[in-house]
MARVO-721799 format. One record per residue (C-alpha): residue number from 0; residue in three letters; y, x, z. Coordinates in steps of 0.1 Angstrom, whole numbers, plus 5000, padded with zeros to 4 digits. Each point is the difference from the previous one (the first is absolute). Example, Ala and Ser with C-alpha at 12.3 -4.5 7.8 and 13.67 -1.06 7.14 Angstrom:
<atoms>
ATOM  nr rest   py   px   pz
ATOM   0  ala 4955 5123 5078
ATOM   1  ser 5034 5014 4993
</atoms>
This chain:
<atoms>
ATOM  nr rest   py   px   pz
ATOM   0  unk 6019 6809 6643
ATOM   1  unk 4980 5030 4983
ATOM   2  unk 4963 4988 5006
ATOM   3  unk 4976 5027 5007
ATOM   4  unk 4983 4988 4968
ATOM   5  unk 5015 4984 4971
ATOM   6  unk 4971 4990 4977
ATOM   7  unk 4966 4994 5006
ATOM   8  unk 4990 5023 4975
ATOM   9  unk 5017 5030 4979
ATOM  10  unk 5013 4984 4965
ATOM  11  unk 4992 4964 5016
ATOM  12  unk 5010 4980 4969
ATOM  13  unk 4976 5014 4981
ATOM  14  unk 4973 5002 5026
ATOM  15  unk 5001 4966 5004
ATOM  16  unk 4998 4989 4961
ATOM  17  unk 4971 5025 4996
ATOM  18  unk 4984 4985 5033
ATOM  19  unk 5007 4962 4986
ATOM  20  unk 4983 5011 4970
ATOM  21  unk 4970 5016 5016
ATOM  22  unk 4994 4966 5021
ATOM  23  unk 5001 4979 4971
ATOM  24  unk 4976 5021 4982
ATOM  25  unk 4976 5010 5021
ATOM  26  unk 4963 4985 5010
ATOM  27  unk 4998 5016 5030
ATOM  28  unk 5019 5002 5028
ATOM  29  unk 4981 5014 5031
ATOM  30  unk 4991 5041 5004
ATOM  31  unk 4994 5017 4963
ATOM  32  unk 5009 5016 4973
ATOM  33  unk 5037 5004 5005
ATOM  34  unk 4996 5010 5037
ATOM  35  unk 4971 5028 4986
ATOM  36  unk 5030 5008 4977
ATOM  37  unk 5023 5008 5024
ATOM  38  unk 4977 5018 5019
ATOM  39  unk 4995 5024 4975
ATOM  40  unk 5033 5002 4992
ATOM  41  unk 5011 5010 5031
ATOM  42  unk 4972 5025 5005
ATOM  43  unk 5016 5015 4970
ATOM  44  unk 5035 5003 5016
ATOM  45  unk 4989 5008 5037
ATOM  46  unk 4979 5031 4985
ATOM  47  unk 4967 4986 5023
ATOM  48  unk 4969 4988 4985
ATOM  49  unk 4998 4962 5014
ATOM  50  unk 5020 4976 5009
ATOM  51  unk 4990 4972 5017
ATOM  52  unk 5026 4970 4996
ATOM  53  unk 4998 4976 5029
ATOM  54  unk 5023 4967 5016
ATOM  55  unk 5021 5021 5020
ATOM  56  unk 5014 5034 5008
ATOM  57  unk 4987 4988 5040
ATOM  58  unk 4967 4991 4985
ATOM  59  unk 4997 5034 4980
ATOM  60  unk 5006 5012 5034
ATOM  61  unk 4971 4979 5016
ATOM  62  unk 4974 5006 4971
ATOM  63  unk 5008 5039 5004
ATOM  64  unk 4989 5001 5036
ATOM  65  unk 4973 4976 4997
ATOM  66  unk 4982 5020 4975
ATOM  67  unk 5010 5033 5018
ATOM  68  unk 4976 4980 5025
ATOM  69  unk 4977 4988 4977
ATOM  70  unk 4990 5036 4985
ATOM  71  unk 4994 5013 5035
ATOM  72  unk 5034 5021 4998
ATOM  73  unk 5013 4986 5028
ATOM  74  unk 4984 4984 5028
ATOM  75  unk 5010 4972 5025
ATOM  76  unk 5018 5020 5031
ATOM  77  unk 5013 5026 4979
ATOM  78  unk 5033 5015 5005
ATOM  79  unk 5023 4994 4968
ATOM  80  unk 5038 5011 5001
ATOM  81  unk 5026 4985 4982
ATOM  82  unk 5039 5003 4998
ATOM  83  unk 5013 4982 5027
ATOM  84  unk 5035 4989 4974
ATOM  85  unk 4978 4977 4977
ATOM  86  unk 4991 4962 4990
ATOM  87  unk 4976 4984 5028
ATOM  88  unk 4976 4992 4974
ATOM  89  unk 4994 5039 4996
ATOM  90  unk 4990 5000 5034
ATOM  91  unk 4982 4963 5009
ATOM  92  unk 4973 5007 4978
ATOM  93  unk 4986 5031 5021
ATOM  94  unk 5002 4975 5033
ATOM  95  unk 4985 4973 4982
ATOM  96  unk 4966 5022 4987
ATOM  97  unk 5000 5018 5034
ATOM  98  unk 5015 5034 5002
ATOM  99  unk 5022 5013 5022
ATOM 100  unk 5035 5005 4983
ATOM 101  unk 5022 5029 5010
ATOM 102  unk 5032 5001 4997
ATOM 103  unk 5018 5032 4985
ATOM 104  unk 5038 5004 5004
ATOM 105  unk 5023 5006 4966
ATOM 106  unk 5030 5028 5000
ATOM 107  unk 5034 4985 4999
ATOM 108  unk 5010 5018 4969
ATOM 109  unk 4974 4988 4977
ATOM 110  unk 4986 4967 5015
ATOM 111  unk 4967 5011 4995
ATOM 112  unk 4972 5017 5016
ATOM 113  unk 4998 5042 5001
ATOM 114  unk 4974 5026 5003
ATOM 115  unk 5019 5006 5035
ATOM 116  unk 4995 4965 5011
ATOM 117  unk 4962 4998 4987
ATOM 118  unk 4996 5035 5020
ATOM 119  unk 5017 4984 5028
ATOM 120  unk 4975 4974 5003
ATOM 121  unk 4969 5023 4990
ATOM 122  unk 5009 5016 5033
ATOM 123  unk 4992 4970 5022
ATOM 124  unk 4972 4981 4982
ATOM 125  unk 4977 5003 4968
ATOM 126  unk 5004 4974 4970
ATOM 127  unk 4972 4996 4973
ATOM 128  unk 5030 4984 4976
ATOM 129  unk 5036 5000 4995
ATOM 130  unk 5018 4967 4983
ATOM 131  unk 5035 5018 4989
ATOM 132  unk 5026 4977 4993
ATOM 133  unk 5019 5018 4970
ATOM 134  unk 5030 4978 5012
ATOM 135  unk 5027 4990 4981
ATOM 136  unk 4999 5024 4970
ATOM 137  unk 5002 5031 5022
ATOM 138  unk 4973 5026 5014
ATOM 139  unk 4994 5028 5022
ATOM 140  unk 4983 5031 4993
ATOM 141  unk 4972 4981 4983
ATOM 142  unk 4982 5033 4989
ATOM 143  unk 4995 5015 5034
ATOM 144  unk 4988 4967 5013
ATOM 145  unk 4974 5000 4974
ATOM 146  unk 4991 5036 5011
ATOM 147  unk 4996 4989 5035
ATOM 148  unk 4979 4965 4992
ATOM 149  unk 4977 5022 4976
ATOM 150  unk 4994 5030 5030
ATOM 151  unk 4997 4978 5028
ATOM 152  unk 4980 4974 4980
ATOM 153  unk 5022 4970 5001
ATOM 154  unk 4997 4973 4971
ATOM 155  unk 5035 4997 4986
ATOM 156  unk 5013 4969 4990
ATOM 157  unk 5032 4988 4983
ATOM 158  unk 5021 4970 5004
ATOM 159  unk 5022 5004 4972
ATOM 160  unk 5012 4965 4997
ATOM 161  unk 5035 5006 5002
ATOM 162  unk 5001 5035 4981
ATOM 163  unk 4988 4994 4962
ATOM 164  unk 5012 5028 4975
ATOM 165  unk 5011 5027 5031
ATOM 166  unk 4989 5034 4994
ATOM 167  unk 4995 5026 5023
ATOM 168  unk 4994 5033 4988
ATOM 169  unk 4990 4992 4968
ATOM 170  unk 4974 4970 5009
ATOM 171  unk 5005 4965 5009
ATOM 172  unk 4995 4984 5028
ATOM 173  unk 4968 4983 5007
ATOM 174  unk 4983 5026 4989
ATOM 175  unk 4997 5022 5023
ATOM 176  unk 4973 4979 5020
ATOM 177  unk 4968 4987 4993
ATOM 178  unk 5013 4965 4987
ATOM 179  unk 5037 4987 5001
ATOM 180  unk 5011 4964 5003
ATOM 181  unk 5029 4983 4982
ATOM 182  unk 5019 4965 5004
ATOM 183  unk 5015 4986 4971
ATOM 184  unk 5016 4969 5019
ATOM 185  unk 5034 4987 4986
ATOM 186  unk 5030 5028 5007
ATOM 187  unk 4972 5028 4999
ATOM 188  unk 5009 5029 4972
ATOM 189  unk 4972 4975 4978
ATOM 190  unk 4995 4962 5003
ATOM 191  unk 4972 4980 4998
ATOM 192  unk 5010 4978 5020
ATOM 193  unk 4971 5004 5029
ATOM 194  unk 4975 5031 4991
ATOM 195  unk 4991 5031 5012
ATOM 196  unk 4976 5030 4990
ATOM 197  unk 4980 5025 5008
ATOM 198  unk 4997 5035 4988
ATOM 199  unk 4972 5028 5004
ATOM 200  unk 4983 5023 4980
ATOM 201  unk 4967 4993 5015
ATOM 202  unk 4972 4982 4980
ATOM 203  unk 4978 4987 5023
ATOM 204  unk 5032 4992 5024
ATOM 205  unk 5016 4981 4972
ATOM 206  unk 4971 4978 5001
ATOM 207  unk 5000 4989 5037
ATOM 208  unk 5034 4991 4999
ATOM 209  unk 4992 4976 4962
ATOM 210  unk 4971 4986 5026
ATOM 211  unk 5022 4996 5030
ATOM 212  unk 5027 4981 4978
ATOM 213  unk 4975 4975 4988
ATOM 214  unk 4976 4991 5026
ATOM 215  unk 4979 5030 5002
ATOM 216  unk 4979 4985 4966
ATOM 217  unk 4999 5031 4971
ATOM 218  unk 5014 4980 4971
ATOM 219  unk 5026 5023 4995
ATOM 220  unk 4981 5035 5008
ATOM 221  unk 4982 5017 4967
ATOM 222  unk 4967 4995 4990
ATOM 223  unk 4983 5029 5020
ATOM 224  unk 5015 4988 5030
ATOM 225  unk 4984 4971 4996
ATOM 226  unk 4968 5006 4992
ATOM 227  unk 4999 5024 5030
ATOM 228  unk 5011 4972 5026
ATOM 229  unk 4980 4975 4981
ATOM 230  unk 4970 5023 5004
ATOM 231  unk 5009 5012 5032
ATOM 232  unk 4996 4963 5012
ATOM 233  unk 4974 4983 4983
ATOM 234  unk 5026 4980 4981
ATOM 235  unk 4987 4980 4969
ATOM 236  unk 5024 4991 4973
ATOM 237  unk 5001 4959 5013
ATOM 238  unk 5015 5014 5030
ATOM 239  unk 5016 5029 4988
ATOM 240  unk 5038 4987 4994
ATOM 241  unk 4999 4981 5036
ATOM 242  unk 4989 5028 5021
ATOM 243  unk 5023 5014 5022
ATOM 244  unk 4994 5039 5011
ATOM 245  unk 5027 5009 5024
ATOM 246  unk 5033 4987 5022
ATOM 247  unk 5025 4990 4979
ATOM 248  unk 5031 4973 4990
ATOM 249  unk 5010 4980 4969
ATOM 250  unk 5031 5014 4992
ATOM 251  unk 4998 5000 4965
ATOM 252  unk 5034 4997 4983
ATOM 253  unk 5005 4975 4967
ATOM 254  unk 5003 5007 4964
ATOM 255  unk 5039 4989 5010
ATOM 256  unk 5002 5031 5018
ATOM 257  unk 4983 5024 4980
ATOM 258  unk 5019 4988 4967
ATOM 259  unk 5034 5007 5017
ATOM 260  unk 4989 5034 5013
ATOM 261  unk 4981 5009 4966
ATOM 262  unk 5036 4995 4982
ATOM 263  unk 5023 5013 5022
ATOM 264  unk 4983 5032 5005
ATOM 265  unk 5013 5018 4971
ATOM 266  unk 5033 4994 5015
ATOM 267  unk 4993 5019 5034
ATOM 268  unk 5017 5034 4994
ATOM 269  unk 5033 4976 4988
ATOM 270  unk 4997 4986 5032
ATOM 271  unk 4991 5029 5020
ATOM 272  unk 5031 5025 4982
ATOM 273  unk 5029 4973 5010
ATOM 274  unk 4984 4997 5036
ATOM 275  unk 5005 5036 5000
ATOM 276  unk 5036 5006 4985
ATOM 277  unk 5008 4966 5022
ATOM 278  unk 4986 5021 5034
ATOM 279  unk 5018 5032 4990
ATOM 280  unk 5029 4983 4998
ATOM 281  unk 4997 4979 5031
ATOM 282  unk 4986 5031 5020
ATOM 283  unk 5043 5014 5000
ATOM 284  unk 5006 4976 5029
ATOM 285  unk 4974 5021 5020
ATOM 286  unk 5026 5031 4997
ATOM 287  unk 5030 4979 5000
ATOM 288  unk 5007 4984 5036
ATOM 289  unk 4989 5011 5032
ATOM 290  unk 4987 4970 5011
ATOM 291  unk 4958 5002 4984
ATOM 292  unk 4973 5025 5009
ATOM 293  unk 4994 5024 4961
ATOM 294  unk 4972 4992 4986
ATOM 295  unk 4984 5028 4983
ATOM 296  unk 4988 4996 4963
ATOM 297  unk 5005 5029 4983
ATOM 298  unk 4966 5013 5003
ATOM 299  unk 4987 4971 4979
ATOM 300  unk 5003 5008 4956
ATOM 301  unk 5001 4961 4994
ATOM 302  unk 5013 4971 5027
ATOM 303  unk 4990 4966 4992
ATOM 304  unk 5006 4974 5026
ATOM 305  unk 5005 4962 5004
ATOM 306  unk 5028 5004 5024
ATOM 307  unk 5018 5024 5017
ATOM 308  unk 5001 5008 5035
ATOM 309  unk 5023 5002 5025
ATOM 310  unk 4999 5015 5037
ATOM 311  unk 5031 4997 5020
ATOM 312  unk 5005 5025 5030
ATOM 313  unk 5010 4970 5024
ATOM 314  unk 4994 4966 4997
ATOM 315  unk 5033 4988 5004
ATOM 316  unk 5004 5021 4971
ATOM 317  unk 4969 4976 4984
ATOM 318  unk 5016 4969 5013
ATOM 319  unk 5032 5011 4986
ATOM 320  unk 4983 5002 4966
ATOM 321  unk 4980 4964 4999
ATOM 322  unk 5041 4988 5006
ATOM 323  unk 5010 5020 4971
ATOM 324  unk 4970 4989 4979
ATOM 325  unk 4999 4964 5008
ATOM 326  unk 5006 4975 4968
ATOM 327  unk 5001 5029 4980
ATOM 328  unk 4969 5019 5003
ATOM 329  unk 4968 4991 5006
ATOM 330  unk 4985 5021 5028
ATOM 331  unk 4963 5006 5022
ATOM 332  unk 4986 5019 5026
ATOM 333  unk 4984 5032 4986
ATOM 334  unk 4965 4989 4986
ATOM 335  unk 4979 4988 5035
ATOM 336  unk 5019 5023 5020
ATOM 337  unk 4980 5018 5029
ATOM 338  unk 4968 4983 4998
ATOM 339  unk 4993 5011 5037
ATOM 340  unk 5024 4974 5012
ATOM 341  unk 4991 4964 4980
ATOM 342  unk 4983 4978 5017
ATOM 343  unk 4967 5001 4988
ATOM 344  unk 4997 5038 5006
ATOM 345  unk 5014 5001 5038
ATOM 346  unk 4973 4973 5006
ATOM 347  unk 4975 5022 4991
ATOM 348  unk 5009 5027 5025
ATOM 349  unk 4993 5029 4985
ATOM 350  unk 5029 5017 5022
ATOM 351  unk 5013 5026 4972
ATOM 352  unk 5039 5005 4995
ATOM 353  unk 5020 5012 4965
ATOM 354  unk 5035 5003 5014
ATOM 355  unk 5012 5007 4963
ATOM 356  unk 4984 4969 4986
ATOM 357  unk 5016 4984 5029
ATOM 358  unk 5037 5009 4992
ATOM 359  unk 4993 4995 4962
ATOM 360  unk 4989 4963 5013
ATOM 361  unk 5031 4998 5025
ATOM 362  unk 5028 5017 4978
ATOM 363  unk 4987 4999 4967
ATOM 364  unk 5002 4973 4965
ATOM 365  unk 5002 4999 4962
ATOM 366  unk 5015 4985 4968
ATOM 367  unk 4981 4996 4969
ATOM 368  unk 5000 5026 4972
ATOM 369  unk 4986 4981 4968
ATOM 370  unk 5003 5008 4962
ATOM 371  unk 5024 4968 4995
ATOM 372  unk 5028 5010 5020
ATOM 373  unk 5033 5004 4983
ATOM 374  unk 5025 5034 5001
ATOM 375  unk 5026 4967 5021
ATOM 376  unk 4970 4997 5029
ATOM 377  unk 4993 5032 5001
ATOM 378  unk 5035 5006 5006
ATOM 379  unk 5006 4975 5026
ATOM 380  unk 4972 5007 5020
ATOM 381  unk 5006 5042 5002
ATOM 382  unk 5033 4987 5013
ATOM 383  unk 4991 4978 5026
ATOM 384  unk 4974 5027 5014
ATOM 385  unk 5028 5030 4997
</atoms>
């Protein structure tokens, strides 16, 4: 059986001795020096001025929206969109801080949202934000969806949890928004085993979400930041590290966590480049058999993706393929699939429809692409799906 992940980290031998190492040597254990390090690190490789490290690419996502709310950028009621092909943990945390999630349809030939679809929607009803799923590795017309958030006011925000290292254009994604999330769960393109982060170039946003990850308390803001909220409040220094100034979670990663990212960063364009050759190979079966809707990539300079989608144009044609696949590769649904239609979401009622998402959902599933596979798998599997 080829597993949709074979390690749980890139060079895993290794890893592990370092990470043995670290444990044995080390006096502390809970958020610190190594998770700082990684942080800056990865600031470094993203090209954005912070990054927040957190549990969870889910609880990146939470801590994003939360302090969206906390800075007055958003307020409860407000209509936020977000790609209806995505994880349900991009869209729980606008239900859970009360705002009124819309839904916006994907095109078939890139899984992802477009200018058309955001226009489309513009059309019917007004959203203060847009959550865009960069799904999968692939994108839309990122730049003229930027054009339209920036003319008609809409905070862009980036869920690029599944796309690290894809360039569009010339820039990466997650950073076309305001801030950017990032999961680095085992069989993402980088393991820490649980962790997430977020980017922005912001200051003063960077600082809401260091509150919102730990308790709201300014431990972890900069000295002027403090003194102003300290001031602000009539906060002495007795008090001053147990005072809490706005909504906000523990979910603060561990040293754990932040060594393994720290030392595994250098190796993310490695990872990234065989992702890529790995995809361009894999993307012939598109072309190849008659059977699967193409899915267009060529307007993307760099395609980086933890598995590779496919959409079949029936779904006998889909239940066909989990036959062919069984025992020998491992397959899933595509991400969440349409959003619109899980549980949670229809009991909310919100009433909209993404017939695209829907058929992704219905016809639609993936195989891993991961550094570790070898030219046999990669052989086996293109022959199986042509």
């Amino acid at each position: 059986m080829i597993r949709l992940i074979k390690n749980t980290f890139h060079r895993e031998p290794d890893v592990k001795k370092k990470l043995i190492e670290f444990i044995d040597q080390t006096d502390r254990l809970s958020f610190g020096p190594q998770c700082e390090e990684f942080e800056k690190k990865f600031s470094e490789y993203q090209g954005r001025k912070h990054s927040i490290f957190v549990n969870s690419g889910s609880s990146a996502n939470l801590a994003l929206i939360q302090a969206l709310i906390n800075q007055g950028i958003l307020q409860k009621g407000d209509k936020v969109g977000f790609s209806a092909l995505t994880w349900a943990t991009n869209v729980m945390p606008l239900v859970q801080l009360g705002l009124e999630p819309v839904p916006i349809d994907v095109e078939l030939d890139t899984l992802n949202v477009s200018s058309r679809k955001l226009e489309s929607i513009l059309e019917k009803t007004e959203i203060k934000a847009l959550f865009i799923t960069n799904l999968l590795g692939f994108c839309d017309d990122m730049d003229v969806i930027k054009a339209i958030c920036d003319r008609e006011e809409i905070i862009l925000i980036e869920d690029n949890c599944e796309s690290l290292g894809t360039v569009y254009k010339g820039q990466k994604l997650g950073n076309f928004g305001l801030a950017s999330t990032f999961s680095f769960y085992v069989g993402h393109h980088l393991s820490t085993i649980e962790g997430g982060m977020i980017c922005t170039d912001d200051n003063h946003f960077a600082d809401a979400l260091r509150m919102v990850r730990a308790h709201g308390w300014d431990r972890n803001v900069d000295s002027q930041k403090q003194g102003e909220l300290r001031d602000k409040h009539s906060i002495d220094d007795f008090y001053a590290r147990y005072s809490f100034y706005s909504l906000a979670y523990n979910l603060r990663p561990t040293e754990i966590n932040g060594f393994l990212g720290s030392i595994q960063v250098p190796y993310i364009d490695e990872i990234v480049n065989t992702r890529r050759d790995n995809f361009l190979e894999f993307a012939e079966i598109y072309n190849n058999t008659g059977k699967y809707l193409p899915i267009r990539h060529e307007h993307i300079d760099l395609i980086s993706n933890f598995a590779v989608p496919v959409v079949c144009k029936t779904v006998e044609d889909r239940d066909d393929l989990i036959r062919a696949c069984e025992g020998k590769v491992e397959i899933r649904p595509i991400v969440g699939g349409d959003i619109t239609g899980q549980p949670f979401f229809k009991e909310l009622g919100v009433g909209w429809e993404s017939p695209n998402a829907a058929l992704v959902h219905r016809q639609g599933l993936y195989f891993g692409n991961n550094q570790d596979l070898t030219r046999e798998e990669i052989r086996e599997i293109k022959e199986i799906f042509k």
